[in-house]
C-alpha positions in Angstrom: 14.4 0.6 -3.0 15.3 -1.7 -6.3 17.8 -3.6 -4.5 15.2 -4.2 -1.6 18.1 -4.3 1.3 16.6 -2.0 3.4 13.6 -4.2 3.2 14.5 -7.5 3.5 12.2 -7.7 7.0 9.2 -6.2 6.0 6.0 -8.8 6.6 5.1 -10.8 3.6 2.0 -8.9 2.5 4.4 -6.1 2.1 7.1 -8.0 0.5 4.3 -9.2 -2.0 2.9 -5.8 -2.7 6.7 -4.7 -3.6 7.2 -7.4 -5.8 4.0 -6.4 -7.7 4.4 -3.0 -7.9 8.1 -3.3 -8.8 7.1 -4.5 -12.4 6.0 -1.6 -13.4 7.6 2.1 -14.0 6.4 3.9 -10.7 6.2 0.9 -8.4 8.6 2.4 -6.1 6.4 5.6 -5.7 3.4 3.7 -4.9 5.0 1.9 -2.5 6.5 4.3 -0.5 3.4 6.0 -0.4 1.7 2.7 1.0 4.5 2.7 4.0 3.8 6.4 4.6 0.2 5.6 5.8 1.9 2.8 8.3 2.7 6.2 10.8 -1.2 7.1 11.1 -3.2 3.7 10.5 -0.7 1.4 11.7 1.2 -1.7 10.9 -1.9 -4.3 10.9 -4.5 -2.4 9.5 -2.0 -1.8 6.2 -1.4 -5.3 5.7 -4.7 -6.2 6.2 -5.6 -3.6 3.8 -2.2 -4.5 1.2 -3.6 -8.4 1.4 -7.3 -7.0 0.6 -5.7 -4.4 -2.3 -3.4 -7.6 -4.2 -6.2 -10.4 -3.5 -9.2 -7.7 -5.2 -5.8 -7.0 -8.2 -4.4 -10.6 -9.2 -4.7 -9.6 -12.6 -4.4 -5.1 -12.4 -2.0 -3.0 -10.9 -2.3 -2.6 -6.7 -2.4 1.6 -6.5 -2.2 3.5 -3.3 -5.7 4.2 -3.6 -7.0 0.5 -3.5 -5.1 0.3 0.0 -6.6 3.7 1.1 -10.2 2.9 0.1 -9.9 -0.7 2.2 -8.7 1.8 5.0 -11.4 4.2 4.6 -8.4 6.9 4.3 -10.1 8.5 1.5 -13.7 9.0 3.1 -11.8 10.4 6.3 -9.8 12.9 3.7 -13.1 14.0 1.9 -14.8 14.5 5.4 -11.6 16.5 6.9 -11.9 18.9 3.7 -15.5 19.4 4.1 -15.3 20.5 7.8 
């Protein structure tokens, strides 16, 4: 994932998010975990929530979490426990 060939055609909010989370140890994690959410909430709801998570973080560092909370992921997780 350091090289970034295998992602050379991702959409720009994407490439963006890499770029930011590549500066710091454990980027690569956090990224991976962002494109494993793809599968269930889809392709334009993650970059709508990646552009939310890096616009709301100019100046911290984007988590998976931020992207999750501006797809409601993590209410639907606490609600999913609970039943």
């Amino acid at each position: 994932m350091r090289n970034g060939a295998p992602f050379a055609d991702m959409p720009e909010p994407l490439q963006q998010l890499r770029r930011a989370l590549l500066r710091d140890p454990g980027g690569d994690r956090v990224m991976a975990q962002v494109l494993a959410i793809v599968p269930t909430a889809g392709l334009d709801a993650v970059l709508v929530a990646v552009e939310l998570a890096l616009e709301a973080t100019r100046h911290g560092r984007v988590s998976v979490e931020h992207v999750q909370n501006v797809l409601g992921i993590n209410e639907q997780m606490r609600q999913a426990q609970q039943n």
